[in-house]
C-alpha positions as CSV (number, residue, x, y, z in Angstrom):
1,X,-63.8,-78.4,-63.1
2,X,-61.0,-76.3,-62.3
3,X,-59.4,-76.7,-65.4
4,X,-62.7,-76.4,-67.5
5,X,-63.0,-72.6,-65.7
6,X,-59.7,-71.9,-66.9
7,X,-59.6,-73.2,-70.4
8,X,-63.3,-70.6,-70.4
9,X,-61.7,-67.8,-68.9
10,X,-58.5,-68.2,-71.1
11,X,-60.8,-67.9,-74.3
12,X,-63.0,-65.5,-72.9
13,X,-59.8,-62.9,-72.1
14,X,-58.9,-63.5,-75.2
15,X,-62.1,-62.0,-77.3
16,X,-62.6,-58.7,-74.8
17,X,-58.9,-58.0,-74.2
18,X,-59.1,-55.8,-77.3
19,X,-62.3,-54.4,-76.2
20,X,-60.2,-53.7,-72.4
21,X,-57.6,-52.3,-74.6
22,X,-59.2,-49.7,-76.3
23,X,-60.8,-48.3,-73.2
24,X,-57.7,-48.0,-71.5
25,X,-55.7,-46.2,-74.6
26,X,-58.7,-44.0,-75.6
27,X,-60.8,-43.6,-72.6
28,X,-58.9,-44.0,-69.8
29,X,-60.6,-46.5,-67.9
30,X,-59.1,-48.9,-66.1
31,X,-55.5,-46.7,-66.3
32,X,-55.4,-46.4,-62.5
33,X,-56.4,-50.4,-61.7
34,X,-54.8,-52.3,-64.2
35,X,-51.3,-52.9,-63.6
36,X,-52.5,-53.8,-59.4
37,X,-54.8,-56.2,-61.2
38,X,-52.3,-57.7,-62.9
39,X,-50.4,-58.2,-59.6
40,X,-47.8,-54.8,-60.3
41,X,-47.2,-52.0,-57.4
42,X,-48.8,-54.1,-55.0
43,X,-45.8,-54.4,-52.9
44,X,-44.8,-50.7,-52.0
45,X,-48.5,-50.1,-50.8
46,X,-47.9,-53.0,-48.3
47,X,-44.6,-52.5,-47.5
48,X,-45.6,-49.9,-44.3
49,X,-47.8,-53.2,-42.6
50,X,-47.1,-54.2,-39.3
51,X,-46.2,-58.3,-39.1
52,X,-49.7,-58.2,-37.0
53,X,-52.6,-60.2,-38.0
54,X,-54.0,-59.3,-40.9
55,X,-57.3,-59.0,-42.6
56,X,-58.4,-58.6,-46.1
57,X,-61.0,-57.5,-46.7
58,X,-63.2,-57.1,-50.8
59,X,-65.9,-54.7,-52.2
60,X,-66.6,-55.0,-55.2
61,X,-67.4,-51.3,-56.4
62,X,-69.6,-48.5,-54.3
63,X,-72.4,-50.5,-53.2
64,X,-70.3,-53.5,-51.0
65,X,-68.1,-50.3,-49.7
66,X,-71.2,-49.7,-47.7
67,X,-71.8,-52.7,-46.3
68,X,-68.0,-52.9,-45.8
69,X,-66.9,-49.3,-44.0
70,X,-68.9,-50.0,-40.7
71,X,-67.6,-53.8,-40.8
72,X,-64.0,-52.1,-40.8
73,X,-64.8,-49.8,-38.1
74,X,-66.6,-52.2,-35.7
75,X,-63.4,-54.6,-36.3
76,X,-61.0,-51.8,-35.4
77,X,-62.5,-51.0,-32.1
78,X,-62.6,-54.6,-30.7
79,X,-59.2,-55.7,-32.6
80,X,-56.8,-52.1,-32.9
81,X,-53.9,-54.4,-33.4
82,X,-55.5,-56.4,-37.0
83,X,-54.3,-54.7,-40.3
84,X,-56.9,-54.6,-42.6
85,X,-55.9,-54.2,-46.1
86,X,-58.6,-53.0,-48.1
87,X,-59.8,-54.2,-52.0
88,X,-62.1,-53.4,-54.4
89,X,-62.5,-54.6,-57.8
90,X,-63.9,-50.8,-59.5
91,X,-62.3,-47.5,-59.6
92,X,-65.0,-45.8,-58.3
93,X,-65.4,-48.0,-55.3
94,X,-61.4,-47.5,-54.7
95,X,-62.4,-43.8,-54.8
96,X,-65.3,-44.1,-52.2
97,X,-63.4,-46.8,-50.0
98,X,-60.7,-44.0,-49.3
99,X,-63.0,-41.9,-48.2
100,X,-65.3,-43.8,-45.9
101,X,-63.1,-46.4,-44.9
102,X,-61.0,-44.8,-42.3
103,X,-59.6,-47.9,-40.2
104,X,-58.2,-49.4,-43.2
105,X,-53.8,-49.8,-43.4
106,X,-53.2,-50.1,-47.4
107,X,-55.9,-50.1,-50.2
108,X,-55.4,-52.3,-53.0
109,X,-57.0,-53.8,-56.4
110,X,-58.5,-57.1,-56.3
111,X,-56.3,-59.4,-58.6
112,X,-57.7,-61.2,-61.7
113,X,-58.8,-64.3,-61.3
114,X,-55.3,-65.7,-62.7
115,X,-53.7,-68.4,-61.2
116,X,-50.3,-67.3,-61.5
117,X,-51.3,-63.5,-60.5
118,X,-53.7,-64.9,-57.4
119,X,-50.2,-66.5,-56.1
120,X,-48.2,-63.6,-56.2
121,X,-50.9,-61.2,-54.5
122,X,-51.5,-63.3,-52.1
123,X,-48.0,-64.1,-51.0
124,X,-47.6,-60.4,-50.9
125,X,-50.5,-59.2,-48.4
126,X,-50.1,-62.4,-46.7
127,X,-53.5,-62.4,-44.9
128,X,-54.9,-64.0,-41.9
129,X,-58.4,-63.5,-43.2
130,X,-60.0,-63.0,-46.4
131,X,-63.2,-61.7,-46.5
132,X,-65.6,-60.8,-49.2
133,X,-68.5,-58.7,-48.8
134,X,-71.4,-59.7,-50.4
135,X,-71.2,-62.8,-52.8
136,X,-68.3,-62.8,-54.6
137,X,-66.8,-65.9,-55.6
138,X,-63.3,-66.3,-57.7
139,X,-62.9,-69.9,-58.0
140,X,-58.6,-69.5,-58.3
141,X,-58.2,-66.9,-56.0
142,X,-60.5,-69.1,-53.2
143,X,-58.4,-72.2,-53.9
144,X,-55.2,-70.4,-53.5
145,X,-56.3,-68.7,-50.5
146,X,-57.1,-72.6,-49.4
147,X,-53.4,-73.4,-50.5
148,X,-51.5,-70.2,-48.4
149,X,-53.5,-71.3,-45.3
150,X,-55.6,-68.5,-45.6
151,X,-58.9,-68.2,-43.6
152,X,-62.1,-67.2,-46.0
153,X,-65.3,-65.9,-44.4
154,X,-68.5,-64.3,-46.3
155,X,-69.9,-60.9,-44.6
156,X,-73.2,-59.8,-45.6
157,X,-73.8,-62.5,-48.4
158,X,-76.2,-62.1,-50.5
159,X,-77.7,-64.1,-53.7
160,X,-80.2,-61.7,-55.8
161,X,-82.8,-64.1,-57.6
162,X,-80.9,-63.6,-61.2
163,X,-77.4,-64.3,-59.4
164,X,-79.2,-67.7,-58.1
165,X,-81.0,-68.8,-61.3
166,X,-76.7,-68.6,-63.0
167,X,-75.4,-70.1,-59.9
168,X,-77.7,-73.1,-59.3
169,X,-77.2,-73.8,-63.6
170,X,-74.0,-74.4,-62.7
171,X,-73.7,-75.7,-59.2
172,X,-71.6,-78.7,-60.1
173,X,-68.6,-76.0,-60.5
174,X,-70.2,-73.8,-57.4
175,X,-70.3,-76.9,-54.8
176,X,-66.2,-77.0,-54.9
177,X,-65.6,-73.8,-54.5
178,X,-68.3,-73.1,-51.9
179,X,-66.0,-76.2,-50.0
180,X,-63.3,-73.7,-49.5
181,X,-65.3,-70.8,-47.3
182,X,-65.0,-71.4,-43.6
183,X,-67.9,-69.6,-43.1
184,X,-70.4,-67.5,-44.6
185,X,-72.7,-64.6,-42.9
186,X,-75.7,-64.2,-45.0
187,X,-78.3,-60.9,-45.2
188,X,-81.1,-62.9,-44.6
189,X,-83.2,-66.5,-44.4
190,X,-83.6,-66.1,-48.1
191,X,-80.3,-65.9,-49.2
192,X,-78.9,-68.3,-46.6
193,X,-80.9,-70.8,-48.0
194,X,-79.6,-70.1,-51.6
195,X,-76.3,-70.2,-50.7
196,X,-77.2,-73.5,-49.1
197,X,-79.0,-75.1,-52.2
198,X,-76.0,-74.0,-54.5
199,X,-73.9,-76.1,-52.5
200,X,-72.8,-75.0,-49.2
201,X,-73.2,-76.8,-45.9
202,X,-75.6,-76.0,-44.0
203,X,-73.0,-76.2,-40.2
204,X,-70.9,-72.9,-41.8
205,X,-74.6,-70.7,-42.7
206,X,-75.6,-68.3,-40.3
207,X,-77.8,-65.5,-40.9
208,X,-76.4,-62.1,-39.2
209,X,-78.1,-59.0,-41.3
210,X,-77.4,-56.3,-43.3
211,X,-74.4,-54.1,-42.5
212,X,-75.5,-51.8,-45.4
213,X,-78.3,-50.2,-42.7
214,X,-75.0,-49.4,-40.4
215,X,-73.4,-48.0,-43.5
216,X,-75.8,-45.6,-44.6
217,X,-77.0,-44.7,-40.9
218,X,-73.1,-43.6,-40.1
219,X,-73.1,-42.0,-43.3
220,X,-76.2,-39.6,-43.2
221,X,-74.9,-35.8,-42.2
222,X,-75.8,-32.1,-42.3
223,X,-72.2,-31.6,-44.2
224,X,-73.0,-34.0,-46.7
225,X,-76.0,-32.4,-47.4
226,X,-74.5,-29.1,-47.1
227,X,-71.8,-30.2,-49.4
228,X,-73.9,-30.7,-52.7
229,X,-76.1,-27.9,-51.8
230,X,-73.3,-25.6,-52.0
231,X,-72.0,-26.9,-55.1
232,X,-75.3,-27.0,-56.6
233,X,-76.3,-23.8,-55.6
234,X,-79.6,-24.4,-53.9
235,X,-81.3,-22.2,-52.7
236,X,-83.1,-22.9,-49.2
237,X,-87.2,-23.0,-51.0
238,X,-86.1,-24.5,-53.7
239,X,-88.0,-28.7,-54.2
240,X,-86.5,-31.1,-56.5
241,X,-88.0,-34.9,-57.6
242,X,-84.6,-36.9,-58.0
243,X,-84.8,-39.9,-60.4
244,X,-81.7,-42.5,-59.6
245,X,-80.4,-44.9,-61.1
246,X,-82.0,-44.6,-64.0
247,X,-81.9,-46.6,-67.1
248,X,-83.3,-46.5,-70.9
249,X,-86.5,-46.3,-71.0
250,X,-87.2,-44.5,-67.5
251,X,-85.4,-41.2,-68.7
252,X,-88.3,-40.6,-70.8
253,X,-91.1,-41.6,-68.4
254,X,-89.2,-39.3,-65.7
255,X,-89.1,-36.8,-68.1
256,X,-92.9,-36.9,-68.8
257,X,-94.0,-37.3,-65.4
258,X,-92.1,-34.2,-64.4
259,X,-93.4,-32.2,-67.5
260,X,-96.6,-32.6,-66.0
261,X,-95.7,-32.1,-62.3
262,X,-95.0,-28.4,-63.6
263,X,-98.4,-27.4,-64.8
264,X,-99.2,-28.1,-60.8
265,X,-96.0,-27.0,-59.6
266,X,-93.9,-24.5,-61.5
267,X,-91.1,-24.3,-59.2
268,X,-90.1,-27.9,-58.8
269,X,-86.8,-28.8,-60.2
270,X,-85.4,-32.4,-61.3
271,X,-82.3,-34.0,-60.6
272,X,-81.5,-37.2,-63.0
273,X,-78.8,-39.3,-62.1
274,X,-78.5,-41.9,-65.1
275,X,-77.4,-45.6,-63.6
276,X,-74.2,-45.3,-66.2
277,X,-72.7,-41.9,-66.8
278,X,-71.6,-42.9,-70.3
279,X,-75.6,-42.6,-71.0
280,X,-75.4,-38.4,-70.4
281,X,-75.5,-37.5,-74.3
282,X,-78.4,-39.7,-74.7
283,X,-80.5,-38.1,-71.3
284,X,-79.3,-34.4,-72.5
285,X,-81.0,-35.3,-75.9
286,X,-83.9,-36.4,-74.1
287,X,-84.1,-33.4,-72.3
288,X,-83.6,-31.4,-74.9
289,X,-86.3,-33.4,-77.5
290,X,-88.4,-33.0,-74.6
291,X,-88.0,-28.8,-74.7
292,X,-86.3,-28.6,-71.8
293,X,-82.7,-26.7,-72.9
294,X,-82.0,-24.9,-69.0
295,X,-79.9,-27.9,-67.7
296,X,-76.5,-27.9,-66.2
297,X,-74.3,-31.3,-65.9
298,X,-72.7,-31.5,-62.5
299,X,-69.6,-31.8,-64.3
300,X,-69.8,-28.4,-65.2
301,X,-70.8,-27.8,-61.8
302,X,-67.1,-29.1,-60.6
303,X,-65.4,-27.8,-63.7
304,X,-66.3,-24.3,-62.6
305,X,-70.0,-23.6,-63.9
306,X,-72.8,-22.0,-61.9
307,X,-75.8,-23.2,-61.7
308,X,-78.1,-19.9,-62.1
309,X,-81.7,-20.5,-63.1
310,X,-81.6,-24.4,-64.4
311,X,-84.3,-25.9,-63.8
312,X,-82.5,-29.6,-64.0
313,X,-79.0,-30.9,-63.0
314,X,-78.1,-34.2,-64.9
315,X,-75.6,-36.0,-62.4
316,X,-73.1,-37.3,-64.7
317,X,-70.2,-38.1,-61.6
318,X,-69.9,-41.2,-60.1
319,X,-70.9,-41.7,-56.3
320,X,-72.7,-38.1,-56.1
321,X,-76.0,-40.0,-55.7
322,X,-76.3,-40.9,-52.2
323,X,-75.8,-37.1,-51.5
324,X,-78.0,-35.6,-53.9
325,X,-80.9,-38.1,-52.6
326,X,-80.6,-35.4,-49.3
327,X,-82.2,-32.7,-51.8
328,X,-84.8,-35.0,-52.5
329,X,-88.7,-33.6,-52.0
330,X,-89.7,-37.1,-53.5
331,X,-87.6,-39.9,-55.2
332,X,-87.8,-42.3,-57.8
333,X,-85.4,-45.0,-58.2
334,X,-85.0,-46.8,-61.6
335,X,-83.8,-50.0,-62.6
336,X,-87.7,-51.0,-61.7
337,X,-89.8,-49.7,-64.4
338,X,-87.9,-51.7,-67.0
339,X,-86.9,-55.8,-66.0
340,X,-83.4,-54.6,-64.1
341,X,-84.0,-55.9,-61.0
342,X,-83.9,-52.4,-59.2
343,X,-81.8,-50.4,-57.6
344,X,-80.5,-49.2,-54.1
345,X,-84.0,-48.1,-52.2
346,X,-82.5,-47.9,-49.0
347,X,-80.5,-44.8,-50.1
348,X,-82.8,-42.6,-50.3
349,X,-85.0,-43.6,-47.0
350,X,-81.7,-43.2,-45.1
351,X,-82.4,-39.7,-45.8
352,X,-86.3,-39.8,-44.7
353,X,-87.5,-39.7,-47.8
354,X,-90.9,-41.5,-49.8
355,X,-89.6,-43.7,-52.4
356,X,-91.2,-44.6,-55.4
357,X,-90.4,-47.4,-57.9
358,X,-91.4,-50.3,-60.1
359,X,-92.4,-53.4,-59.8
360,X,-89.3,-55.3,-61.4
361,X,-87.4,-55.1,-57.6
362,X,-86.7,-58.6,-57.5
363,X,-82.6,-57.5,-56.3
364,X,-84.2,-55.5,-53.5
365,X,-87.7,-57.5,-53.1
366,X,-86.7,-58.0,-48.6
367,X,-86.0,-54.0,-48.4
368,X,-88.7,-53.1,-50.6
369,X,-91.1,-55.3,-48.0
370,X,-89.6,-53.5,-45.4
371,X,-90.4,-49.6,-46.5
372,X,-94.0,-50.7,-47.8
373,X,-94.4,-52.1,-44.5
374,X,-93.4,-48.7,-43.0
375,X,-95.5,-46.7,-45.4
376,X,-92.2,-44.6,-47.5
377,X,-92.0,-47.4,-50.5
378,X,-94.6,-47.3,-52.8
379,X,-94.7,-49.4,-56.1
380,X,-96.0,-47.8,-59.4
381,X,-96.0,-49.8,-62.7
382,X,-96.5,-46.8,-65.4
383,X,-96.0,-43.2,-66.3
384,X,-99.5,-42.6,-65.2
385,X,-98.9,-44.2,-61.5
386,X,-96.1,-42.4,-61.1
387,X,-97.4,-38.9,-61.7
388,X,-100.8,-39.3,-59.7
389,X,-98.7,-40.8,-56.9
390,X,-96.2,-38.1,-56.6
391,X,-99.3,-35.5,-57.4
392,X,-101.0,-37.5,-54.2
393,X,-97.7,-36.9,-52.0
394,X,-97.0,-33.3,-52.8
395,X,-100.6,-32.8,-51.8
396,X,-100.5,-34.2,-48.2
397,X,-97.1,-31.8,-47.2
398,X,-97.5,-33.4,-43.4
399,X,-97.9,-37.3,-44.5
400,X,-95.0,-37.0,-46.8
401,X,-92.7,-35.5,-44.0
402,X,-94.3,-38.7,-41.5
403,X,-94.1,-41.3,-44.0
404,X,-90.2,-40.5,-44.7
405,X,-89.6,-40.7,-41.3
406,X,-91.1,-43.3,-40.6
407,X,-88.7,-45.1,-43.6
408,X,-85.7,-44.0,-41.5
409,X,-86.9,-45.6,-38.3
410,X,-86.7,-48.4,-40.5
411,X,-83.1,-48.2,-41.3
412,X,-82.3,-47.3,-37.9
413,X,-84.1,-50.1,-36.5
414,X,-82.2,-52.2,-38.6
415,X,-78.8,-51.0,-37.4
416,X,-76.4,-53.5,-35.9
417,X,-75.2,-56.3,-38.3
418,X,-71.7,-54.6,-38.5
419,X,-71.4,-55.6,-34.7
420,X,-72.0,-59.3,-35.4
421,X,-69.7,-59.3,-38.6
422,X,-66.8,-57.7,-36.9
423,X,-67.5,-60.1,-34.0
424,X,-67.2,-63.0,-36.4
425,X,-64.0,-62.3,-38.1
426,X,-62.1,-61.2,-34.7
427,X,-63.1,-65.1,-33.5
428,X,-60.9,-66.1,-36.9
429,X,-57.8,-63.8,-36.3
């Protein structure tokens, strides 16, 4: 099966290399990642390691960093002596991993998943431990981490609905490489039994929570919010509605809803943070079809702009939004008016704030539960919904204040999973 995975990716790197290409020459994405990828400069970033036991540990991009930073820190604390060399497989994630990750001894690129390239990485970081946060599954890099001796457990696995529905298609290939994970440490009932059904036995499941509550609970500060308040130039009466995450489709319906908001509200401001930044010409067009030309890009805003008398700040940096959600009078989180599973939700609530979104949250649907439960989530499923909702809220000044609080209890309450994770890999250094 193996070979079958190769003889796919092979073809497959062959049609978007050009397409990789391109972005690197004429965009510059990818400049900073791509030679590590490819197994190049690896070596003088791990040359300063101690011959102690080693970790390694993989986010993916910004959201796994989360989940991962507390992991790090609870690891350190019971285990000083462990190395932990630090990957992730975006840019932007490398950028937020340096900043939150503070335990870590050398941060790295995740490899591609090339046989040849997985060797030489390996051989150079020469882990106890691997660890990937969250589910992320490289058949060759997994079976050479089998071949080097290398340890392999799962921390704060989890297997969205549309992630199951591919991997349970194709659970013949799945079942193998499950086979080389010691052990996996999975969110919740739910995704322990998925991870189950695709293949894994049942003896090396074992559900510990979600570190990302630990994440965002450490993370939460009057500097942060301080920070973009400076930079923004808020003032201290000033309300905004923040819309995150958001994709095509729910620009315009935030747009709409907040036209109206002003005939009841004239002060209020809106922050839009689109889900990909490469989407900011089409939102300022938006904007500006919808007769609103007294916006300001918070790439300005770092350039060297001041924001004066805009009424709206379209957040066109990555990993601003968890920070500009601590401006937030009242939230909306996209991805969930339009079939994209949703987004982040518990964000915002780290923050105390009501939360409103769609109903397509399937990515989220155990979180979501959670803040209905505690009164801050709150599903709409048009425009219309969405408006009278947050007309309801701003009404009741005193209920929105309890019910945000209430959603932070809930993140608080859930706080602890890092403990268990850390507790788990110190038992396999």
């Amino acid at each position: 099966m193996r070979i079958l995975y190769n003889i796919i990716l092979f073809v497959a790197a062959v049609m978007i290399a050009p397409y990789y290409l391109c972005k690197i020459i004429f965009a510059g994405k990818y400049r900073k990642s791509i030679v590590q990828k490819l197994g190049g400069r690896q070596s003088e970033i791990l040359s300063g390691l101690k011959k102690a036991p080693r970790v390694w540990m993989h986010a993916v991009s910004v959201g796994e960093v989360t989940a991962a930073a507390p992991i790090v820190a609870s690891l350190k604390k019971k285990r000083p002596e462990v190395e932990i060399i630090f990957s992730t497989s975006t840019e932007t994630g490398q950028d937020m991993a340096k900043k939150f990750v503070k335990d870590a001894s050398a941060f790295i690129y995740f490899p591609l998943d090339i046989p040849v390239v997985v060797h030489k990485v390996i051989k150079m970081t020469l882990p106890d431990v691997f660890v990937p946060v969250e589910t992320e599954l490289w058949p060759n890099f997994l079976n050479a981490c089998r071949q080097h001796g290398v340890k392999m457990l799962m921390v704060n696995g989890r297997i969205s609905p549309r992630s199951y529905r591919r991997y349970r298609m194709t659970s013949f290939l799945w079942k193998r490489v499950l086979n080389h994970l010691d052990y996996a440490g999975m969110i919740s009932p739910v995704d322990a039994r998925r991870i189950n059904k695709i293949g894994m036995d049942s003896a090396k499941i074992n559900v510990l929570g979600n570190a990302k509550y630990d994440g965002l609970a450490s993370m939460v500060s009057p500097a942060l919010q301080q920070e973009i308040s400076r930079r923004c130039n808020v003032s201290a009466n000033e309300k905004f509605v923040v819309a995150g995450s958001t994709h095509p489709g729910e620009d315009e319906i935030v747009i709409n809803v907040y036209k109206k908001l002003l005939d009841r509200y004239p002060d209020f401001k809106l922050i839009l943070v689109p889900r990909h930044i490469e989407r900011t010409h089409d939102v300022m067009g938006l904007l500006n079809q919808g007769g609103f030309h007294d916006v300001i890009k918070l790439s300005d805003i770092d350039n060297g702009s001041k924001r004066d008398k805009e009424r709206i700040i379209v957040v066109d940096v990555i990993g601003e939004l968890f920070k500009v959600y601590s401006l937030a009078a009242l939230v909306y989180c996209g991805g969930s008016l339009v079939p994209k599973g949703g987004q982040n939700i518990l964000e915002a609530a780290a923050w105390g704030k009501v939360i409103f979104y769609g109903p397509f949250m399937e990515d989220f649907s155990q979180e979501k539960t959670l803040l209905e439960e505690a009164g801050c989530g709150i599903t709409v499923r048009s425009e219309e919904e969405l408006y009278q909702g947050m007309i309801r809220m701003l009404d009741k000044p005193e209920e929105l204040v309890s019910r945000g609080k209430k959603g932070k209890a809930v993140v608080l309450a859930n706080i602890g999973a890092s403990e268990r994770y850390a507790d788990l890999i110190s038992k396999h250094v």
